[in-house]
C-alpha positions as CSV (number, residue, x, y, z in Angstrom):
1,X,43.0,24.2,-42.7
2,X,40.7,21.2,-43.3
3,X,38.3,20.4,-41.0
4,X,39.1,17.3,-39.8
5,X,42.2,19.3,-38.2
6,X,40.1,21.8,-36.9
7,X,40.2,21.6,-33.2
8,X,37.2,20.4,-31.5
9,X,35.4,21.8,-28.7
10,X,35.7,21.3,-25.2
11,X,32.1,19.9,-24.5
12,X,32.7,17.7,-27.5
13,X,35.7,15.7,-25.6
14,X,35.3,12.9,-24.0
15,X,36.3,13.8,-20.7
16,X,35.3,10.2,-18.8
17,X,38.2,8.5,-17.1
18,X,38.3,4.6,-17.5
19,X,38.0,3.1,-13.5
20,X,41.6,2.2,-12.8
21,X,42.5,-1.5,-11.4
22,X,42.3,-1.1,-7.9
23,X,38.7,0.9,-8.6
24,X,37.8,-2.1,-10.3
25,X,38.5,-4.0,-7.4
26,X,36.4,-2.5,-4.9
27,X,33.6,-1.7,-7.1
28,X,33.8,-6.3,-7.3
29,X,34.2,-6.2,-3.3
30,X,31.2,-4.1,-2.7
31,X,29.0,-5.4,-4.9
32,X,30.1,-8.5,-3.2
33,X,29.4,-7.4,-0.1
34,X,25.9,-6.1,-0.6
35,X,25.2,-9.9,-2.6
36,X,25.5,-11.2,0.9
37,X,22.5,-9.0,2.4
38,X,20.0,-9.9,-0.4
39,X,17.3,-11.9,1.2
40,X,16.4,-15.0,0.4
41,X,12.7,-15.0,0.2
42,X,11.9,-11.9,-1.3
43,X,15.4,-12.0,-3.6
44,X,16.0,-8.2,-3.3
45,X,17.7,-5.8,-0.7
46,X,15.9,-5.8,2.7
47,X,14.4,-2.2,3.5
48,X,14.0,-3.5,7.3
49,X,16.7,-5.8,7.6
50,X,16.4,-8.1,10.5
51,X,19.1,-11.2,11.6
52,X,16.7,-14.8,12.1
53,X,17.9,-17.4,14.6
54,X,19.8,-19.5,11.4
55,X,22.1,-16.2,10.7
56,X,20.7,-14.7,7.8
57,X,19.4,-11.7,7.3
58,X,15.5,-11.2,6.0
59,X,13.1,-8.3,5.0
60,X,11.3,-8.4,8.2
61,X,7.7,-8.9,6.9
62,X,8.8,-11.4,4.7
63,X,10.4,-13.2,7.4
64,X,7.0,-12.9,9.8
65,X,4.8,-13.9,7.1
66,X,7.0,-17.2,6.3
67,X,6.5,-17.7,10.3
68,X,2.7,-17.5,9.8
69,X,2.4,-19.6,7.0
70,X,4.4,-22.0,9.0
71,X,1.8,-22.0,11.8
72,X,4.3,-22.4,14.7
73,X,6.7,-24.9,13.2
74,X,9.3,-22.2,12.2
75,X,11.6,-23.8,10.1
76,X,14.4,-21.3,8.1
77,X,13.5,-20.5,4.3
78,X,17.7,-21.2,4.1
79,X,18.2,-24.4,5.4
80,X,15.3,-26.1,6.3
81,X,16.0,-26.5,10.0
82,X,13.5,-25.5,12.8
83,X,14.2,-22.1,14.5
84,X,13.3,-19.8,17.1
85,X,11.4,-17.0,16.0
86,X,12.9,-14.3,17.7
87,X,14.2,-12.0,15.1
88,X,17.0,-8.8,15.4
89,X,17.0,-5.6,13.7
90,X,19.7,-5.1,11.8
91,X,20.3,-1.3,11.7
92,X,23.4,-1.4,10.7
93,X,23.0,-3.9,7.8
94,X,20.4,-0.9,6.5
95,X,22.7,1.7,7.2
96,X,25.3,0.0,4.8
97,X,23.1,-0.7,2.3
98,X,22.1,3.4,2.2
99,X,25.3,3.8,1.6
100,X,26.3,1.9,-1.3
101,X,23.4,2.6,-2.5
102,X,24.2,6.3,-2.3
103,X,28.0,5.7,-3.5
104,X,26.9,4.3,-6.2
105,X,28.6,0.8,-5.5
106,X,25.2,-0.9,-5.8
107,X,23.5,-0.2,-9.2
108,X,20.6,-1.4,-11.6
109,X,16.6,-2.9,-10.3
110,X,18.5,-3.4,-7.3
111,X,19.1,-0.4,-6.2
112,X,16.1,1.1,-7.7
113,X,14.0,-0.9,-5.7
114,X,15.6,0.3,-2.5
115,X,15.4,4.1,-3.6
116,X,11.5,3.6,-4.5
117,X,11.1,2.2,-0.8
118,X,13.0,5.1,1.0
119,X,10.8,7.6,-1.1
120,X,7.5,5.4,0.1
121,X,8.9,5.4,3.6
122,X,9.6,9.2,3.2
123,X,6.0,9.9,1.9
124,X,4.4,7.6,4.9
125,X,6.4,9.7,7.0
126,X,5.1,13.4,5.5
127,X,1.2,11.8,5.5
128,X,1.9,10.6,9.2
129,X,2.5,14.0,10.1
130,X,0.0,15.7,8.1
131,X,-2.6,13.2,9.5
132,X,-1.9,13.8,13.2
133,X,-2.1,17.6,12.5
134,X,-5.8,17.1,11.7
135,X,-5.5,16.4,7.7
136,X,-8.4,14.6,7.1
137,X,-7.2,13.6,3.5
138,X,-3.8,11.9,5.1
139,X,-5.7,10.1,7.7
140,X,-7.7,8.7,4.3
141,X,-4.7,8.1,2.3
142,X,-3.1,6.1,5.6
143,X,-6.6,4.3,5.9
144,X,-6.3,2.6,2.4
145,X,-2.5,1.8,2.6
146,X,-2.6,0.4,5.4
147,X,-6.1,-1.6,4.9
148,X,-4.7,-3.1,1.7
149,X,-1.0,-3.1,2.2
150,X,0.2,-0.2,0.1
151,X,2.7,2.4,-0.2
152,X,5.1,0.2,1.8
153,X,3.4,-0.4,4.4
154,X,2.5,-3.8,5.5
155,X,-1.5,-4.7,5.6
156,X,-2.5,-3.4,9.1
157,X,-6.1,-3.4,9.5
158,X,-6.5,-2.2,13.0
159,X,-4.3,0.9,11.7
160,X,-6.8,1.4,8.8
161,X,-9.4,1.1,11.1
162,X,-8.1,3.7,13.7
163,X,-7.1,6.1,11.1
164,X,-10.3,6.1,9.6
165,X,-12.2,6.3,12.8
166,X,-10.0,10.0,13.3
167,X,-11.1,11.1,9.8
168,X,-14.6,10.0,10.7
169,X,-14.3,12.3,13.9
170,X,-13.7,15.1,12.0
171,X,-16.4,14.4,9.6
172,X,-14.0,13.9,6.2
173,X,-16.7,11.6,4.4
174,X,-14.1,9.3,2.6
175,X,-13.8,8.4,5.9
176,X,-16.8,8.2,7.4
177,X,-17.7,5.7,4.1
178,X,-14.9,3.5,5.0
179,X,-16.1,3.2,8.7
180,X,-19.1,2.6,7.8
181,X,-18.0,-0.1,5.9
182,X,-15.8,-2.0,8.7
183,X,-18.7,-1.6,11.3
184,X,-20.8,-3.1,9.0
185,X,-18.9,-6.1,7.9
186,X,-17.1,-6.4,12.0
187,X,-13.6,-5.5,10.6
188,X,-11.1,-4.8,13.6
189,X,-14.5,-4.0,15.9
190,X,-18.1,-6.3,16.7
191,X,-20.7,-5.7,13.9
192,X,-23.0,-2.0,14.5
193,X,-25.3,-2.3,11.8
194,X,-26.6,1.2,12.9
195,X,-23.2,3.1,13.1
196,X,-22.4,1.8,10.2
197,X,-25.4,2.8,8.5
198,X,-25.1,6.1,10.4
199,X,-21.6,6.7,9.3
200,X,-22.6,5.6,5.3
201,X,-25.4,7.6,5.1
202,X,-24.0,10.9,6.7
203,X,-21.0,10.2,3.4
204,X,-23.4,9.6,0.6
205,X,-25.6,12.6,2.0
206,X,-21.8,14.5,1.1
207,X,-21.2,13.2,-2.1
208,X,-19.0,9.5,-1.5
209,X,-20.0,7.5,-4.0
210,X,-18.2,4.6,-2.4
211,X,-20.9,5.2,0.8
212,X,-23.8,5.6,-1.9
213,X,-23.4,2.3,-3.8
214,X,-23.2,0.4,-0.3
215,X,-26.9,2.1,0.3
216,X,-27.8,1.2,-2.9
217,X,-26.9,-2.3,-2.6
218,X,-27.9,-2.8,0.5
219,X,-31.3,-1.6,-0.3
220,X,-31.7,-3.9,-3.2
221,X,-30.6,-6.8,-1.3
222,X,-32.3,-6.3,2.5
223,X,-28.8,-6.1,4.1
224,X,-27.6,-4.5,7.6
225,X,-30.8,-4.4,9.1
226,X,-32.2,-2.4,6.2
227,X,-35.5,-4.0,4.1
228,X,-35.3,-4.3,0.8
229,X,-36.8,-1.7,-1.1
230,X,-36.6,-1.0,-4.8
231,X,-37.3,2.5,-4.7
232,X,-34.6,3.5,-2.2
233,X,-31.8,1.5,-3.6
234,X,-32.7,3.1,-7.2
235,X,-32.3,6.3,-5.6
236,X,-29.0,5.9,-4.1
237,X,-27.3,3.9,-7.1
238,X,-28.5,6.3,-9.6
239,X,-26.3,9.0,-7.6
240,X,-23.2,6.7,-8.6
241,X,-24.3,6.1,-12.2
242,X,-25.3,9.5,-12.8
243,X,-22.2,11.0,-11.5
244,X,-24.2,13.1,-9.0
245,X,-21.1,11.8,-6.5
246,X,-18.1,14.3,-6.5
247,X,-16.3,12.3,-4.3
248,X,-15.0,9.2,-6.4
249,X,-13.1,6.4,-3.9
250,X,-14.6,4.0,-6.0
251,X,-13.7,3.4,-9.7
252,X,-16.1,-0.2,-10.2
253,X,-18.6,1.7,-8.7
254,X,-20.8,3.3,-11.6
255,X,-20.3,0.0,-13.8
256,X,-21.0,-2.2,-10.9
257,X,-24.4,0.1,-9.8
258,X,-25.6,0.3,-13.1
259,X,-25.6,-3.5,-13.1
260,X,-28.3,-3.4,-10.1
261,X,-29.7,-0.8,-11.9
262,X,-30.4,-2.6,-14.7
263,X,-31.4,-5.7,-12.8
264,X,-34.3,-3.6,-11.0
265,X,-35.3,-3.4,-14.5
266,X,-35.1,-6.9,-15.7
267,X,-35.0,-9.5,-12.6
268,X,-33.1,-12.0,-15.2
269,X,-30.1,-9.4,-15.7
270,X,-26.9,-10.9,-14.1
271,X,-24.3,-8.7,-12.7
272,X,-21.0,-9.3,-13.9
C-alpha cells in the first residue's frame, strides 16, 4: 500500500468545524453590540462603565478628568453640548462586556485590554487584603500605585498618603521613607520638617536607599531645616553609591548621588 493511501492519524485530522451562517451572524451582532460601549475618549472598552447626562457611556475616570479639564463648563466629549455632571454606573453595561468577553464574542487588543484590567483589579483586591491584615509590603505596594496612578488605579494621593502612614506605624522603612517624604514636601498634610526628617532618618538608619539619598541631598543643599554640611551629606550618599542600602525603592538613586558626590569634589561638576 503506498503511503499516500495510508490512513492518517486521528490527531493529524483536522477536526475544526467552519462557523455555520447563523453563527456568523451573531458573532457580527455581538461584536456590534460591544462597538456601541466603546468609549469615546479613551477609544477602548470601559472597565467602570458609567452613563453621562448626553447618553453615552464613558470609562469613569476618563469622564471626571474631561470634567476637570473643563473647569466647570462641562460640555460632552460626543457632541459638544453642555451637560450636567452627574454621572450613573453602569453595572450592567460591565456585566455584558464580562461576558462577551468571556464567550469569546469580543476578541483581539480589545479584549485583551479588558482581561489585563480585571487581573489589575484582581491583584489590587488580594494587596487590599493583605495590607489591612498588617502586610507592610502591600500597604507599600498600594502607596506607590496609588501615588502615581498605577496598577489600575487612578492617582489618589491622599490614599498613598494613608497607606503609607499604616506601613509607617508598623515601622516597614519603604514606608517610613515615603512619609518622610510627603511631610517634607506638604503632600496630602501641612509641611513637618521634623517628622519628616524623623521618619527619613529612622529608614536610611534600616537600609532605604530612597530615605538615604533625601539625607544626602538635603545635607548638601541646607534643606528641611537641616544646614548644609559636606561631611554629613557625603556620608549618607555614599551609602546609595556604595550599595551599602539593601533596600532599593529607588533605581536613579546611585547615578543621581554619585553626581552630588562628585560635585562635593569639584564645585563646577553639573548634575545631569
Amino acid at each position: 500500500m503506498a503511503d499516500n493511501d495510508r490512513k492518517r492519524p486521528a490527531d493529524a485530522i483536522d477536526l475544526t468545524e467552519e462557523p455555520s451562517p447563523r453563527e456568523k451572524k451573531q458573532k457580527v451582532a455581538l461584536a456590534d453590540i460591544a462597538k456601541e460601549f466603546i468609549c469615546p475618549i479613551t477609544q477602548e472598552l470601559p472597565f467602570e462603565p458609567v452613563m453621562a447626562k448626553d447618553g453615552k457611556i464613558y470609562e469613569r475616570e476618563a469622564i471626571l478628568e474631561w470634567f476637570r479639564k473643563k473647569d466647570g463648563d462641562a460640555t460632552s466629549p460626543s457632541t459638544g453640548k453642555v451637560i450636567d455632571v452627574e454621572l450613573v454606573p453602569a453595572v450592567q453595561v460591565r456585566n455584558t462586556i464580562e461576558a462577551l468577553i468571556k464567550s469569546g464574542a469580543i476578541e483581539g487588543e480589545a479584549a485583551a485590554a479588558w482581561r489585563k484590567k480585571l487581573e489589575q483589579e484582581n491583584e489590587v483586591k488580594e494587596k487590599h487584603a493583605k495590607a489591612e491584615g498588617g502586610d507592610g509590603d502591600a500597604m507599600y505596594w498600594l502607596g506607590v500605585s496609588y501615588e502615581h496612578g498605577r496598577n489600575g488605579v487612578a492617582k489618589d494621593t491622599a490614599k498613598a498618603r494613608a497607606w503609607y502612614s499604616c506601613g509607617a506605624d508598623i515601622r516597614h522603612p519603604y514606608c517610613l521613607a515615603k512619609l518622610g517624604e510627603f511631610l517634607l514636601l506638604g503632600i496630602r498634610s501641612p509641611v513637618n520638617n521634623v517628622l519628616g526628617i524623623m521618619n527619613l532618618t529612622e529608614a536610611a538608619h534600616m537600609g532605604t536607599d530612597f530615605a538615604a539619598y533625601m539625607l544626602g541631598e538635603a545635607f548638601f543643599k541646607g534643606e528641611y531645616g537641616l544646614p548644609k554640611d559636606p561631611a554629613r551629606a557625603r556620608f549618607w550618599l555614599k551609602k546609595v553609591t556604595d550599595g551599602e542600602c539593601k533596600g532599593k525603592i529607588y533605581p536613579s538613586g546611585p547615578a543621581v548621588a554619585a553626581g552630588y558626590l562628585r560635585l562635593l569634589e569639584d564645585p563646577h561638576h553639573t548634575i545631569e
